[in-house]
N, C-alpha and C positions, 0 to 999 in steps of 0.2 A: 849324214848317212855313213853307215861304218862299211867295210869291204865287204862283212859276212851278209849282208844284210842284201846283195846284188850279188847272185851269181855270173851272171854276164860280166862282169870285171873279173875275166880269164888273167888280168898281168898285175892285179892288185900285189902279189905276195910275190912279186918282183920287184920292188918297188924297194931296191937298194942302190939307188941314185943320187948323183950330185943334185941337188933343189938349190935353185937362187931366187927367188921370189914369186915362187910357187911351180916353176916352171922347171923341166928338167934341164941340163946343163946347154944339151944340144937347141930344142926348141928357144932358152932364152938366148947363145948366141945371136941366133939368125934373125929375132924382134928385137935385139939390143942392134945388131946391125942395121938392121931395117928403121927402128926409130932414130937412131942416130945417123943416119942418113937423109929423113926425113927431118928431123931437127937440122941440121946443117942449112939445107936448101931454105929451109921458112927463115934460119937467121939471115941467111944470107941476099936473099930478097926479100924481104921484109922490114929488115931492121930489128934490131933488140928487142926491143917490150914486144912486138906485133909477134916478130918470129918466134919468141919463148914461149908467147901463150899458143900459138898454131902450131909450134913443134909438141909443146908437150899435148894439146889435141892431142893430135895424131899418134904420137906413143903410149896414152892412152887407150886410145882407137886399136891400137895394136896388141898393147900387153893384156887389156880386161878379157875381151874373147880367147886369150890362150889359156889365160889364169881358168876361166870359168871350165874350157871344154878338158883341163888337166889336173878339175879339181881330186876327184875319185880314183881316176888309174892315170897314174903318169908315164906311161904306155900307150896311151890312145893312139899319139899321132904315129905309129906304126902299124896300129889297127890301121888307120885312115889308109895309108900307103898303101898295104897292102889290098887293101878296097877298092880301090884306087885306080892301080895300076893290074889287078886282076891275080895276082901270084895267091889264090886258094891251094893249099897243099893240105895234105893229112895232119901237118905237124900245127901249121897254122889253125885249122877247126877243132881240133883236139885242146 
Protein backbone atom coordinates (compact mmCIF):
# COMPACT_ATOMS: atom_id res chain seq x y z
CA UNK A 1 0.00 0.00 0.00
CA UNK A 2 1.70 3.29 -1.08
CA UNK A 3 1.07 6.60 1.35
CA UNK A 4 -1.01 8.32 -1.37
CA UNK A 5 -3.31 5.64 -1.48
CA UNK A 6 -4.43 6.25 2.64
CA UNK A 7 -5.18 9.68 3.57
CA UNK A 8 -5.46 8.88 7.19
CA UNK A 9 -1.52 8.53 7.26
CA UNK A 10 -1.41 12.31 8.37
CA UNK A 11 2.82 11.58 9.25
CA UNK A 12 3.60 9.49 6.07
CA UNK A 13 5.57 12.55 4.49
CA UNK A 14 7.43 12.80 7.73
CA UNK A 15 8.82 9.96 7.52
CA UNK A 16 12.59 11.25 7.60
CA UNK A 17 13.79 8.93 10.38
CA UNK A 18 16.45 6.68 11.57
CA UNK A 19 14.67 2.94 10.58
CA UNK A 20 16.58 -0.12 12.06
CA UNK A 21 14.48 -2.97 11.18
CA UNK A 22 11.59 -1.45 10.22
CA UNK A 23 11.11 0.28 13.40
CA UNK A 24 11.83 3.92 14.09
CA UNK A 25 15.12 4.48 16.20
CA UNK A 26 13.04 5.27 19.23
CA UNK A 27 10.40 2.46 19.35
CA UNK A 28 13.34 -0.17 18.42
CA UNK A 29 15.32 0.97 21.49
CA UNK A 30 12.73 0.25 23.99
CA UNK A 31 11.90 -3.69 22.19
CA UNK A 32 15.68 -3.96 21.76
CA UNK A 33 15.64 -3.29 25.50
CA UNK A 34 12.72 -5.08 26.37
CA UNK A 35 13.83 -8.38 24.35
CA UNK A 36 17.07 -8.29 25.68
CA UNK A 37 15.93 -8.22 28.87
CA UNK A 38 13.66 -10.81 28.24
CA UNK A 39 16.35 -12.79 26.62
CA UNK A 40 18.59 -12.56 29.66
CA UNK A 41 16.15 -13.72 32.20
CA UNK A 42 15.10 -17.12 29.86
CA UNK A 43 19.02 -17.55 29.57
CA UNK A 44 19.57 -17.28 32.77
CA UNK A 45 16.95 -19.67 34.15
CA UNK A 46 16.70 -21.71 31.79
CA UNK A 47 19.90 -22.59 30.45
CA UNK A 48 21.34 -22.24 26.91
CA UNK A 49 19.43 -24.02 24.27
CA UNK A 50 15.84 -23.69 26.49
CA UNK A 51 16.55 -19.92 27.01
CA UNK A 52 17.64 -19.04 23.38
CA UNK A 53 14.65 -20.55 21.90
CA UNK A 54 12.07 -18.72 24.82
CA UNK A 55 14.16 -15.60 24.49
CA UNK A 56 14.10 -15.42 20.99
CA UNK A 57 10.08 -16.23 21.37
CA UNK A 58 9.53 -13.65 23.09
CA UNK A 59 11.61 -11.09 20.89
CA UNK A 60 9.74 -12.18 18.33
CA UNK A 61 6.63 -11.67 20.42
CA UNK A 62 7.84 -8.41 20.62
CA UNK A 63 9.51 -6.96 17.41
CA UNK A 64 6.62 -8.70 14.87
CA UNK A 65 3.61 -6.43 16.31
CA UNK A 66 5.67 -3.24 16.15
CA UNK A 67 7.15 -4.14 12.76
CA UNK A 68 3.45 -4.75 11.46
CA UNK A 69 1.50 -1.68 13.32
CA UNK A 70 4.94 0.65 11.82
CA UNK A 71 4.58 -0.74 8.64
CA UNK A 72 2.82 2.36 6.62
CA UNK A 73 3.39 5.58 8.95
CA UNK A 74 6.29 5.22 11.26
CA UNK A 75 4.57 7.79 13.35
CA UNK A 76 1.89 5.86 14.47
CA UNK A 77 3.13 5.28 17.98
CA UNK A 78 2.69 9.09 18.60
CA UNK A 79 -0.64 8.89 17.16
CA UNK A 80 -1.24 6.20 19.84
CA UNK A 81 0.24 8.46 22.63
CA UNK A 82 -1.49 11.10 21.86
CA UNK A 83 -4.91 8.84 21.82
CA UNK A 84 -3.91 7.64 24.64
CA UNK A 85 -3.19 10.04 26.94
CA UNK A 86 -5.98 12.53 25.61
CA UNK A 87 -3.58 15.81 24.31
CA UNK A 88 -6.31 16.33 20.96
CA UNK A 89 -5.17 19.94 19.91
CA UNK A 90 -5.85 21.89 16.73
CA UNK A 91 -2.43 21.12 15.56
CA UNK A 92 -2.70 17.40 16.32
CA UNK A 93 -6.25 16.88 14.06
CA UNK A 94 -5.01 19.07 11.43
Amino acid sequence: MKHADNPKLQHAHKQQEVVLFGLPLKIFAFAALCGGFLLLLALVHLGWLLGLLIGGLCCVAIFSPLRWAHKHDLRAWELWLHAYFGKFTKETLL
